[in-house]
C-alpha positions in Angstrom: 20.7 -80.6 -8.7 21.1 -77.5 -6.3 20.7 -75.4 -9.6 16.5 -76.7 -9.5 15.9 -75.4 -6.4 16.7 -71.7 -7.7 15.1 -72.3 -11.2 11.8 -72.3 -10.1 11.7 -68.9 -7.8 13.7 -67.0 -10.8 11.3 -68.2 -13.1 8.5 -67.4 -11.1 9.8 -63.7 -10.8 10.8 -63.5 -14.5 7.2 -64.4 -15.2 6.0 -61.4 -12.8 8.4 -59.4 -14.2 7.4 -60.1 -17.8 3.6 -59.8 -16.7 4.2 -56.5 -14.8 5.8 -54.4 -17.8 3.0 -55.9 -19.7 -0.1 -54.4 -17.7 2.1 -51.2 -17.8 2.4 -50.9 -21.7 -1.4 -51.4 -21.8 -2.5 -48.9 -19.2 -3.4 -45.6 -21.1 -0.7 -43.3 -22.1 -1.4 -40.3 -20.1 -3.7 -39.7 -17.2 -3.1 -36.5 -16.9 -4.8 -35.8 -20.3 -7.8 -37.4 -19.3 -7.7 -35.0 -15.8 -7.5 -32.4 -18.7 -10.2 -33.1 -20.4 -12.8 -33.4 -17.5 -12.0 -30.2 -16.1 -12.6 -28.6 -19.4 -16.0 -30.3 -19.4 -16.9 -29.3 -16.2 -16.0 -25.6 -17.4 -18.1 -25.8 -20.0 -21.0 -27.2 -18.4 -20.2 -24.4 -15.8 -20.1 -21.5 -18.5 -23.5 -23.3 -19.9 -25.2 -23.1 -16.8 -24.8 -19.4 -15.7 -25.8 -18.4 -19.3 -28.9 -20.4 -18.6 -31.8 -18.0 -18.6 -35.2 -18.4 -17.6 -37.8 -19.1 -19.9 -39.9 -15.7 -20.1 -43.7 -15.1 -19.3 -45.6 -14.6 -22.2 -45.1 -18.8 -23.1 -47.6 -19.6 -21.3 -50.8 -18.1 -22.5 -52.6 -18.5 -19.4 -55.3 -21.5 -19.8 -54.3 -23.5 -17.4 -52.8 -26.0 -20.3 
Protein backbone atom coordinates (compact mmCIF):
# COMPACT_ATOMS: atom_id res chain seq x y z
CA UNK A 1 0.00 0.00 0.00
CA UNK A 2 2.75 2.61 0.89
CA UNK A 3 3.90 2.19 -2.86
CA UNK A 4 0.11 4.37 -3.80
CA UNK A 5 0.99 7.12 -1.91
CA UNK A 6 4.16 7.81 -4.20
CA UNK A 7 2.44 6.63 -7.52
CA UNK A 8 0.35 9.45 -7.78
CA UNK A 9 2.96 12.53 -7.26
CA UNK A 10 5.51 10.55 -9.81
CA UNK A 11 2.86 10.31 -12.14
CA UNK A 12 1.79 13.59 -11.81
CA UNK A 13 5.49 14.84 -12.59
CA UNK A 14 5.98 12.23 -15.42
CA UNK A 15 2.93 13.83 -16.91
CA UNK A 16 4.59 17.48 -16.53
CA UNK A 17 7.52 16.15 -17.67
CA UNK A 18 6.01 14.57 -20.75
CA UNK A 19 3.90 17.81 -21.36
CA UNK A 20 6.89 20.17 -20.88
CA UNK A 21 9.30 18.52 -23.62
CA UNK A 22 6.21 18.62 -25.71
CA UNK A 23 5.44 22.48 -25.69
CA UNK A 24 9.33 22.66 -26.34
CA UNK A 25 9.40 20.52 -29.60
CA UNK A 26 6.53 22.70 -30.91
CA UNK A 27 7.87 26.13 -30.15
CA UNK A 28 9.68 27.38 -33.35
CA UNK A 29 13.09 26.23 -34.16
CA UNK A 30 15.03 29.38 -33.97
CA UNK A 31 14.22 32.75 -32.52
CA UNK A 32 16.99 34.18 -33.44
CA UNK A 33 16.25 33.86 -37.20
CA UNK A 34 13.12 35.56 -36.77
CA UNK A 35 15.29 38.64 -34.77
CA UNK A 36 17.15 38.28 -38.19
CA UNK A 37 14.71 38.74 -40.34
CA UNK A 38 13.00 41.88 -38.71
CA UNK A 39 16.05 43.81 -38.58
CA UNK A 40 16.64 43.21 -42.20
CA UNK A 41 13.11 44.61 -42.67
CA UNK A 42 13.56 47.47 -40.75
CA UNK A 43 16.87 48.15 -42.94
CA UNK A 44 15.12 48.06 -45.82
CA UNK A 45 12.30 50.11 -44.96
CA UNK A 46 15.09 52.42 -43.65
CA UNK A 47 17.08 52.41 -47.00
CA UNK A 48 13.45 52.98 -48.72
CA UNK A 49 12.67 55.89 -46.79
CA UNK A 50 15.82 58.12 -47.22
CA UNK A 51 15.72 57.34 -51.08
CA UNK A 52 12.28 58.77 -50.75
CA UNK A 53 12.14 61.94 -52.87
CA UNK A 54 9.64 64.50 -53.10
CA UNK A 55 7.29 64.60 -55.67
CA UNK A 56 8.40 67.65 -58.01
CA UNK A 57 6.47 70.91 -58.89
CA UNK A 58 5.37 70.84 -62.27
CA UNK A 59 2.50 67.89 -61.09
CA UNK A 60 0.42 70.14 -60.18
CA UNK A 61 -0.65 72.41 -63.02
CA UNK A 62 -1.89 75.01 -60.85
CA UNK A 63 -5.91 75.03 -61.00
CA UNK A 64 -6.59 74.61 -57.79
CA UNK A 65 -7.78 70.82 -58.68
Amino acid sequence: MPYRIWLIPMLSILVLLLLLSLFLLMRPTSTTNTSFIGKKVIKEIRRNLIDVKPPSNHAHDGSGH
